[in-house]
N, C-alpha and C positions, 0 to 999 in steps of 0.2 A: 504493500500500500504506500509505505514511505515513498518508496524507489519510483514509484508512476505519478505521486503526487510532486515528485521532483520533477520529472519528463516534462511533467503537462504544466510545469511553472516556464520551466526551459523554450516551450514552445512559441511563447509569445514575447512581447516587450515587458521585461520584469523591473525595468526601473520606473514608469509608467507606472504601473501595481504599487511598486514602492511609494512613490508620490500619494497616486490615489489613496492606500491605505495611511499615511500619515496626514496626510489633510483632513481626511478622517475621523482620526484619533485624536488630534489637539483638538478637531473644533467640537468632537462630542463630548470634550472635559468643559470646553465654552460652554456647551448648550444645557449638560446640569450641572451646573457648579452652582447655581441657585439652590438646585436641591441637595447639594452635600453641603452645602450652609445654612440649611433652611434650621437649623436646632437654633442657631445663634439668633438668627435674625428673627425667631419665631418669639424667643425669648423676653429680644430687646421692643417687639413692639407689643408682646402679649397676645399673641394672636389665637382665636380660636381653633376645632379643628377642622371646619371647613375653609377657612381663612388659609391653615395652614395646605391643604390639599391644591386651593386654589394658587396660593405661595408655587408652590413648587408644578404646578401644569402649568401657567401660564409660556415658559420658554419653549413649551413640547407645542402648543398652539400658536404660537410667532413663527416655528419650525416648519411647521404644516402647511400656510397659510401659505407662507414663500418657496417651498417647495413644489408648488405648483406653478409659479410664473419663474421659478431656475430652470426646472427641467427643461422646459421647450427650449428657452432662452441659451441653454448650455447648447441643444441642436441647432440652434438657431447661429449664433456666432462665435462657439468653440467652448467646450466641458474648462479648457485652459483660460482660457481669458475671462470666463465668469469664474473660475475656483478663485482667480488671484484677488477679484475684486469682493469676495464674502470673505476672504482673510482678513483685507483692509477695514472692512466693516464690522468686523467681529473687535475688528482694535479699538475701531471708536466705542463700540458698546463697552467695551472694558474699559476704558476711559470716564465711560460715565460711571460703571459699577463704582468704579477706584473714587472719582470726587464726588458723586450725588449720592441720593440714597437715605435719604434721614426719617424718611417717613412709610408703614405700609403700600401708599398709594404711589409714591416714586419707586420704588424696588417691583413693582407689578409693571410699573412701565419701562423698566430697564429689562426686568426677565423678557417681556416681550420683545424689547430692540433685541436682544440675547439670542430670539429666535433665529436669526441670521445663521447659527451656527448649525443650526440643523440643517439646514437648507446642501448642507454638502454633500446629505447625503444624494440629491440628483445630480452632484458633478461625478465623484469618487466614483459610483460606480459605473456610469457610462464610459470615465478613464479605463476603469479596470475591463469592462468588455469590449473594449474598439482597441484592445491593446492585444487580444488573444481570441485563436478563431473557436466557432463555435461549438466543437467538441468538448473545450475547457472553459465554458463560460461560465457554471457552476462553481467551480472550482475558483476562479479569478475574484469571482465578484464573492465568493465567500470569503477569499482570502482578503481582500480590499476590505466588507465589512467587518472583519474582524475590530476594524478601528473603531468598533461600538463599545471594544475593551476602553474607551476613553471614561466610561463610569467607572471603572475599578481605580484610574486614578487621580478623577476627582474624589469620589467618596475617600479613598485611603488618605489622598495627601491635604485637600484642601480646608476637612476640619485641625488637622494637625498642625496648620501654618496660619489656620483664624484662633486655634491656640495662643499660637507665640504672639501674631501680631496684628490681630483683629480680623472680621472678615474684608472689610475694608480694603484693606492692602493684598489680600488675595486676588484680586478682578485686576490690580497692579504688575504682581509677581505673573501673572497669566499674558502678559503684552511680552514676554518674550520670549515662550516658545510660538507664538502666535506669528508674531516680526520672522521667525526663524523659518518655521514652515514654508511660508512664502516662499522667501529665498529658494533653500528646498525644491520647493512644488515647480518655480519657476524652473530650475534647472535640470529634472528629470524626465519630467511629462514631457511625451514627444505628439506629434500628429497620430490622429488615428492610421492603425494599420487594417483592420479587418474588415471597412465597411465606405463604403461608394461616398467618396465627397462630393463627387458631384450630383448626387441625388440631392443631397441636404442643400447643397448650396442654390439649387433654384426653389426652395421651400422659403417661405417666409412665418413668421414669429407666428404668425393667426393660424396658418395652414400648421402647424407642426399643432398647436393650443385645439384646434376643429376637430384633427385627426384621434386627436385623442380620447376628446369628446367621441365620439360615432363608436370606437370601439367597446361592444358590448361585455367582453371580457373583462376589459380594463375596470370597472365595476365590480365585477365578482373576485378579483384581486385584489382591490383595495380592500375590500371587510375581510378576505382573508388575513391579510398586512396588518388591519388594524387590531384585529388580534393576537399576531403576534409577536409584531416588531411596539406595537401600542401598548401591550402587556409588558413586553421587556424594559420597556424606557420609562413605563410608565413607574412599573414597581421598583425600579431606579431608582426614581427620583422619588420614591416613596417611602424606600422601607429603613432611610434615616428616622427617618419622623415614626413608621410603625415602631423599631425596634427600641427609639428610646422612651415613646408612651405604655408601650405593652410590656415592656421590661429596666424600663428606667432604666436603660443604659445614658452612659455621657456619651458626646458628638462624635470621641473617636473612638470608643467601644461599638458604635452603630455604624460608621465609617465603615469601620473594617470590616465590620460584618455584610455589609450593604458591597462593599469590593471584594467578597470572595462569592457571594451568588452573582456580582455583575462578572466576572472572571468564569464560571462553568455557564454561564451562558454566552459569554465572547466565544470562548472557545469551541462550543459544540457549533456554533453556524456554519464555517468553512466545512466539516464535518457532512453537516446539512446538505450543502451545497454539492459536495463528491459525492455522495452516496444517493443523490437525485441526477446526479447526472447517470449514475449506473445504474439505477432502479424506476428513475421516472418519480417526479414529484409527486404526481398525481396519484401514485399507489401508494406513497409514505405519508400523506397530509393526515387521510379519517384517521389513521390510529394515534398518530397523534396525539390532535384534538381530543380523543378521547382520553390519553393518559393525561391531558392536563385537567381535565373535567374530571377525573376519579384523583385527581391531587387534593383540586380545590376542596371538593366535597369532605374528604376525609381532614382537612384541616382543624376541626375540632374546635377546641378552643384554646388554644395556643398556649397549655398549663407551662409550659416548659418552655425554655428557650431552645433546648436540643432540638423537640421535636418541631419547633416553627423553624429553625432554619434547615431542617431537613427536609419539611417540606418546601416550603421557600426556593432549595437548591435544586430541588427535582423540578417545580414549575419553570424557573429560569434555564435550565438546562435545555428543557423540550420546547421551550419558547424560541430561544437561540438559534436550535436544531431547526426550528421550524420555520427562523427567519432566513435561513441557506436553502431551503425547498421552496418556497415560495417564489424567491428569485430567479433560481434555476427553473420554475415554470416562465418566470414574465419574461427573461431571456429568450428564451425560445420561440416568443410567441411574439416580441416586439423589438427584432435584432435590427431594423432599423431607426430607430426610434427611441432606444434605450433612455436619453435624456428624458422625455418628455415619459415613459413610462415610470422610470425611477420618481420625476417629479409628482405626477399624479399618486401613483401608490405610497410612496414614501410619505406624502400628504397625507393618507390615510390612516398612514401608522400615528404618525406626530398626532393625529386627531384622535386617534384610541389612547395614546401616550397622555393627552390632556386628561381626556376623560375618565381615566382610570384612579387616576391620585385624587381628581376632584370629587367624581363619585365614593370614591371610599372614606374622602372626609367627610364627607354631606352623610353617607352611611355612617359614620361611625359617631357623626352628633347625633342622629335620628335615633340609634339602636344600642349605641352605648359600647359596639362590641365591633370587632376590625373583621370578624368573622362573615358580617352581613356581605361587606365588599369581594373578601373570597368565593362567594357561594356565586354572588352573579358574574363572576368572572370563568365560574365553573361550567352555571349555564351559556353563558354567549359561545364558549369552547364548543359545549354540546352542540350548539345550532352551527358554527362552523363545520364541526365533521357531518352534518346531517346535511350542509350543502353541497359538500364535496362529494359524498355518495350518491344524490343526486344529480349532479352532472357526469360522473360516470355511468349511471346507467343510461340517462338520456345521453349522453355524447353530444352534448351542446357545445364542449367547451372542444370550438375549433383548432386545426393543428397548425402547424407553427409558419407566421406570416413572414420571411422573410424581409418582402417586396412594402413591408409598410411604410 
C-alpha cells in the first residue's frame, strides 16, 4: 500500500500538492482559531451557551458563504492567483483579531472576516487535482486535504500561547506563518497539468457560477459534505467549549484533547480518499453513515471523560474517512470544473460546520444536556446513508462528466 501510494504521488506534480496542502493547513488554523480561543474569550465577555456555539460557527459561515464565489472564481482566473490573494486577506483579518476585539459583537465580526480562510478550501484542492491525472485524484486531493490537520494545531498551540500572552496577540503570532505560506505557495504551485486551459479560458465567471447551478448532483453532494466535512469542522470548533463545560477541563486540557480527535480524523481522509479510489465511493458512503449514526446514539451520557473521547474519536475518524470519499466521488464527476465544484460543496460543509456548534448550543441551553446535539447528529447520518442507498438503487447518480 505504502509502495503504490508513493507511485501515485510520483505521478503527478508533487510540489503543486505540497503548496496546495500547506495553504491549507495554515489557513484552517486561520479559520478556527476562534474556536480554540473560544474558552478565553467566552470567559472574558460571559457569554452564554448559545452565545458560545454561535462564538465559535460564525468563521465556518464567512467560510461557506465565500466558498462559493472562490470556486468559480479560482476556474475562472487561476486556483494561483486567487490562493495568493485569500493569504493576503487572511492577514488583514489577523490584523484586526490582533488590534480590535473588545466586545462580543466585534469578535462575531472578525470570526466572520476570518471566514476568508476557509475559502481555501476551493483553491487547494482544485491545485491538488489539475496537478495529477485522474487515476490518482482521490489520493491527491486526500493528501492536499489533509491540511484540515490545521485544527490539531490550532487547538494544541493556540490556547497555550493565549496562556502566556493573551489571546490577543495570538491573531498577531499567526501573520507569520500566514506572510510565509505565500511566499511558499507563490513558488511551488505551477500551471495546471491534467486538464484543457483552453476550455476554461473561453468560460466566463457567470458560465462557470450557471454551470454549476444546473448540475443536479452537485446538490446531493453538498448534504452529503455537509455532513461530513460540517461534522468534522464543526465538532472542531466545538469540542473546546464541550470538553471544558462537561468536564471542567482548563483551555489547554480541552486543546489537547480537541487536537488529538482533530488528528484521527486528518489523518483517516487521504485514507478515504485511496480506498474510494479502489473500491468506489459510492459502495463505502451507507456504511459509513451508519457507523457514525450507531456512535452518536450510543453516546450516552458522557459519565466519563474516557468514554466521551472514545466516542468523540470514533465519530471524527469516520467523518474524516468520509471527507476523502466524498471527494473522490465529486472528482470524478466534475474533472472539469473542480474549482467551482470544491467551491459549491465545500460551501456546504462550512454551512453544516456553522450549524453544528450553533445547534448544539441552542440544544444544550434548551435541554440542559450536550447529548441532545449528539443524537441529531446521529439522525441526519441516518438520513444520509438512506440517500445514498437510494440513488444506488435508482442509479440517478450519473457517471463521471469529464466534458463539464
Amino acid at each position: 500500500m505504502i509502495q503504490e501510494g508513493w507511485l501515485a504521488l510520483r505521478s503527478g506534480h508533487w510540489p503543486s500538492l505540497l503548496g496546495a496542502w500547506l495553504h491549507f493547513e495554515v489557513s484552517f488554523v486561520v479559520w478556527l482559531l476562534v474556536g480554540a480561543l473560544s474558552i478565553p474569550i467566552s470567559e472574558e465577555f460571559g457569554l452564554s451557551a448559545f452565545q458560545k456555539g454561535l462564538l465559535v460557527g460564525i468563521p465556518l459561515l464567512g467560510g461557506a458563504i465565500l466558498r462559493i464565489v472562490v470556486g468559480p472564481l479560482g476556474d475562472w482566473i487561476g486556483a494561483k492567483t486567487v490562493g495568493l490573494a485569500i493569504l493576503m486577506l487572511e492577514a488583514i483579518a489577523l490584523l484586526l483579531g490582533w488590534q480590535w476585539g473588545t466586545s462580543f459583537g466585534e469578535i462575531v465580526i472578525i470570526g466572520l472576516i476570518l471566514g476568508i480562510a476557509g475559502a481555501s478550501f476551493a483553491i487547494a484542492l482544485p491545485v491538488a487535482s489539475q496537478a495529477y491525472p485522474t487515476a490518482h485524484q482521490g489520493l491527491a486531493m486526500g493528501v492536499a486535504a489533509v491540511g484540515n490537520s490545521g485544527v490539531l494545531l490550532a487547538s494544541l498551540f493556540a490556547p497555550r500561547l493565549a496562556a502566556l500572552y493573551g489571546w490577543h496577540q495570538v491573531f498577531a503570532l499567526m501573520l507569520v506563518p500566514v506572510l510565509g505560506t505565500a511566499c511558499v505557495f507563490f513558488w511551488l504551485v505551477q500551471p495546471a497539468r491534467w486538464h484543457s486551459p483552453r476550455k476554461t479560458e473561453r468560460r466566463t465567471y457567470r458560465e462557470f457560477f450557471s454551470k454549476g447551478l444546473q448540475e443536479k448532483s452537485m446538490y446531493w453532494l453538498c448534504g452529503l459534505y455537509a455532513v461530513t466535512f460540517g461534522g468534522f469542522v464543526g465538532l472542531s470548533s466545538y469540542l473546546p467549549t464541550f470538553f471544558h463545560d462537561q468536564f471542567d477541563l482548563d483551555m489547554v486540557e480541552a486543546g489537547s484533547l480537541t487536537a488529538l480527535a482533530a488528528l484521527a480524523g486528518s489523518l483517516a481522509r487521504p485514507f478515504g480518499g485511496w480506498l474510494a479510489d479502489r473500491c468506489g465511493g459510492l459502495t463505502l458512503l451507507p456504511g459509513l453513515f451508519v457507523v457514525v449514526m450507531i456512535l452518536c446514539f450510543v453516546a450516552g451520557q458522557f459519565s466519563t471523560i474516557i468514554w466521551a473521547l472514545a466516542i468523540v474519536l470514533g465519530i471524527m475518524m469516520c467523518l474524516g474517512f468520509g471527507n476523502g470519499v466524498v471527494f473522490q466521488v465529486v472528482s470524478s464527476r466534475f474533472q472539469g470544473m473542480m474549482g467551482t465544484a470544491s467551491g459549491f460543496i465545500g460551501a456546504a460543509g462550512g454551512l453544516g460546520g456553522f450549524l453544528l456548534p450553533t445547534g448544539f448550543g441552542w440544544l444544550k441551553e434548551l435541554t440542559g444536556t450536550f447529548v441532545s446535539g449528539f443524537l441529531v447528529l446521529g439522525l441526519v447520518s441516518g438520513l444520509a446513508a438512506l440517500s445514498v442507498m437510494i440513488v444506488q438503487r435508482s442509479k440517478r447518480f450519473v457517471h463521471p462528466n469529464p466534458a463539464s
